[in-house]
C-alpha positions in Angstrom: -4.9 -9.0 8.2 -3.3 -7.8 11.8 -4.0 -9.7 14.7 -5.8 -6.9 15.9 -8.4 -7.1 13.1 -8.4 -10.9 13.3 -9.4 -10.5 17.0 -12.1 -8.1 16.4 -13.7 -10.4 13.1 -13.6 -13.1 15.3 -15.5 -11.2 18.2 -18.0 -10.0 15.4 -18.8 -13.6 14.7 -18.8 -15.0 18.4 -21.0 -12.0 18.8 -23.2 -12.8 16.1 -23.4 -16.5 16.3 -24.4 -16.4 20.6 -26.9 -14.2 18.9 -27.9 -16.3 16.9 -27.8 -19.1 19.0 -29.0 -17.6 22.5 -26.0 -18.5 23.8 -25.5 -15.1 26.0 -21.6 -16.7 27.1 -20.9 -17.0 23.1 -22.3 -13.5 22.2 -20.6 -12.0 25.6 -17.3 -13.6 24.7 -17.3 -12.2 21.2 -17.9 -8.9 22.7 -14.7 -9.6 25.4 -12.8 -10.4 21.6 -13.6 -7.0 20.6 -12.7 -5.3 23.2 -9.0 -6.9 23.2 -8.8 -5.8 19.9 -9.3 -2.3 20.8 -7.0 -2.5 23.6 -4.7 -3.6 20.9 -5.1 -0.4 18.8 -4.9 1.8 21.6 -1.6 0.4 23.4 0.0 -0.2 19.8 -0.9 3.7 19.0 0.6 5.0 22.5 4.1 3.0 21.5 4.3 4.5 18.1 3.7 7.7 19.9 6.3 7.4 22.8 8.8 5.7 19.6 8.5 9.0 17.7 9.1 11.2 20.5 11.9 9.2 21.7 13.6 9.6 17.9 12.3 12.9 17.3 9.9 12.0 14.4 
């Protein structure tokens, strides 16, 4: 498992559990996990982008 995709299970059960709970920080927090996770993706996609037009792939 990436960290990536450990980021975003661990935002899925913050999420779930402040859900659970009532704990709105918890279940916001989780969502804020998520979100990093996505950034993640997103930045880690542009570099392998900008790589392969740098090399010509």
């Amino acid at each position: 498992m990436t960290d990536k995709k450990a980021d975003e299970a661990i935002g899925r059960a913050k999420e779930a559990a402040g859900a659970l709970t009532d704990d709105k920080d918890l279940k916001n927090e989780g969502k804020a996990d998520q979100a990093s996770a996505s950034v993640k993706d997103k930045v880690e996609n542009a570099v392998d982008k900008v790589k392969d037009k740098l090399t010509g792939r």
